[in-house]
C-alpha positions as CSV (number, residue, x, y, z in Angstrom):
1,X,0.0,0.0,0.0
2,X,1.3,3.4,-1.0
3,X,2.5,5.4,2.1
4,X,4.2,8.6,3.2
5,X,4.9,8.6,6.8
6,X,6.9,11.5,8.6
7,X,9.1,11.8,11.6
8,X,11.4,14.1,13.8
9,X,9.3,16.1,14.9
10,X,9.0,17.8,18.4
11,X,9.6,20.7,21.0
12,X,12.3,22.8,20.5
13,X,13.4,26.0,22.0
14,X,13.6,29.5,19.0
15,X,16.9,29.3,17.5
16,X,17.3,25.7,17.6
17,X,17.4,23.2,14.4
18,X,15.5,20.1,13.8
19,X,15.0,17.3,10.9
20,X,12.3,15.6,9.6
21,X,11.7,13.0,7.8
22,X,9.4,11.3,5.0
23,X,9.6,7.5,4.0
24,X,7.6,7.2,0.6
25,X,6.4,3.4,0.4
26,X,4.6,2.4,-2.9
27,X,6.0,4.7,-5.0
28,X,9.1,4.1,-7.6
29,X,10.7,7.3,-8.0
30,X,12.5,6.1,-10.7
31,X,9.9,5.6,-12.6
32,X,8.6,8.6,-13.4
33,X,9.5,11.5,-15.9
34,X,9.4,14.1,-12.8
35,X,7.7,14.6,-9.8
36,X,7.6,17.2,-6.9
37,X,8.2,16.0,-3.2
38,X,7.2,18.5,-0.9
39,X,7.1,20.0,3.1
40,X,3.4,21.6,3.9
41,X,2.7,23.1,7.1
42,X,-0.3,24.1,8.7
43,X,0.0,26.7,12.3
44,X,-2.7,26.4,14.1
45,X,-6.3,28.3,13.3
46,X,-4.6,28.7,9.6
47,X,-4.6,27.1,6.4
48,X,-2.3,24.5,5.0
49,X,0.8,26.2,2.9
50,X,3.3,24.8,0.9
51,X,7.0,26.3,2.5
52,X,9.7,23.7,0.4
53,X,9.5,21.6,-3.0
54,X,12.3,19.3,-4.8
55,X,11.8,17.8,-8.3
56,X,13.3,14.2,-9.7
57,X,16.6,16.8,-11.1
58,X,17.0,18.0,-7.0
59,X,16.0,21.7,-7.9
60,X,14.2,23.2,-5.1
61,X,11.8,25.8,-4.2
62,X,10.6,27.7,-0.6
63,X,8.4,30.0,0.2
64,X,9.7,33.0,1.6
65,X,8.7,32.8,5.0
66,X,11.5,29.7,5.3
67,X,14.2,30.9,2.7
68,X,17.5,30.5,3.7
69,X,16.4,28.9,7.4
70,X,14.9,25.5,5.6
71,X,16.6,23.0,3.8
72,X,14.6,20.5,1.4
73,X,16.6,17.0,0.4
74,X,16.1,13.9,-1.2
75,X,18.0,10.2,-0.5
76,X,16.0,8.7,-3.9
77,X,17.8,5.1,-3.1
78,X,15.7,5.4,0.2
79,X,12.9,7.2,-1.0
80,X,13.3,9.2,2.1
81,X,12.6,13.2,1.8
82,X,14.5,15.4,4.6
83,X,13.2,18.9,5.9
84,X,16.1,21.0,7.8
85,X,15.4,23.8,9.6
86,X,17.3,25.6,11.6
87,X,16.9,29.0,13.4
88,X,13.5,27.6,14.6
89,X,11.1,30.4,15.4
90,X,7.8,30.5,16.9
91,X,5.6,30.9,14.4
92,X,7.4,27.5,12.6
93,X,5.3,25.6,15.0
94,X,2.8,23.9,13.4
95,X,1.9,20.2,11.6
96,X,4.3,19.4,8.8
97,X,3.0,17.3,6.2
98,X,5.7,15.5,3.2
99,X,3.4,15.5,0.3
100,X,3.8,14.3,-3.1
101,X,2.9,14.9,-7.0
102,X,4.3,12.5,-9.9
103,X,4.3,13.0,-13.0
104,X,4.0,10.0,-15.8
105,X,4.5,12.6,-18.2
106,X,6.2,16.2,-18.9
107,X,7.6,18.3,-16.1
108,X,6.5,19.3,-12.5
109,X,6.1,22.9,-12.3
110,X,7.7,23.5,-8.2
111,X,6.1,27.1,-8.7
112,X,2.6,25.9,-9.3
113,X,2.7,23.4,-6.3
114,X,4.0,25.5,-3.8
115,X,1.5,27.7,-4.3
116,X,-1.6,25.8,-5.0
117,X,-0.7,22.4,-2.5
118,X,-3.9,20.8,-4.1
119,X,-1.9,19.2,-6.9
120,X,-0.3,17.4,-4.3
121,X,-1.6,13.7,-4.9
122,X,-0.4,12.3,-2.0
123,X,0.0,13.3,1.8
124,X,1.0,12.1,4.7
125,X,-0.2,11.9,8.5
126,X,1.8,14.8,9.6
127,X,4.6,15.2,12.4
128,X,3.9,18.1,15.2
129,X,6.7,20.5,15.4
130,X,6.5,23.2,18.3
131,X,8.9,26.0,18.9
132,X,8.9,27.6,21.9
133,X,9.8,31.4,23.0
C-alpha cells in the first residue's frame, strides 16, 4: 500500500534546528519523468501552505517565510525526503505534512505546487513540530 509517513518532529526551544523525515512506500521514484516531493505546514487556526518543493533533477523551491532557514533534500535510493530547519522560530510551530505529486508525463512545475498544494496527490499523516519562546 502506498504510504508517506513523517518523523522528527518535536519541541524545540527558538533558534534551535530540527529534521524531519518522510519514508515514501509504494512509490518508484525512478519511474517517473518528474515529480515534486514536498514539506506543507499548517499553524494552528490557519490554512495548509506549501513552504519547500524538490523535483526528480533535485532543484528546489521555498516560500519565503523559510528561505535561507529550511533545507529540502532527497536520499531517492531510500525514497526518504528530509526537511532541515534551523533557526526555529515560533511561528514554525505547526503540523508538517511530506506531500507528493508524480508525473507520468512532462515536467513538474515547483512554482505551481508550492502555491496551489492541491496538486499534491499524496500526503502524509503529519509530524507536530513546536517551537517555543
Amino acid at each position: 500500500e502506498a504510504a508517506l509517513v513523517e518523523s522528527g518532529g518535536g519541541s524545540v526551544q527558538a533558534g534551535g534546528s530540527l529534521t524531519l523525515s518522510c519514508v515514501i512506500s509504494g512509490y518508484n521514484l525512478y519511474g517517473y519523468s518528474d515529480y515534486c516531493l514536498g514539506w506543507v505546514r499548517q499553524a494552528p487556526g490557519s490554512e495548509r501552505e506549501g513552504i519547500a518543493i524538490i523535483g526528480h533533477d533535485d532543484t528546489t523551491t521555498y516560500a519565503d517565510s523559510v528561505k535561507g532557514r529550511f533545507s529540502i533534500s532527497q536520499e531517492r535510493a531510500k525514497s526518504t525526503l528530509y526537511l532541515q530547519m534551523t533557526n526555529l522560530k515560533p511561528e514554525d510551530s505547526g503540523m508538517y505534512y511530506c506531500a507528493a505529486r508524480f508525473m507520468e508525463e512532462g515536467p513538474c512545475s515547483r512554482d505551481d505546487v508550492l502555491e496551489n498544494i492541491a496538486l499534491f496527490h499524496a500526503w502524509g499523516q503529519g509530524t507536530q513540530v513546536t517551537v517555543a519562546s
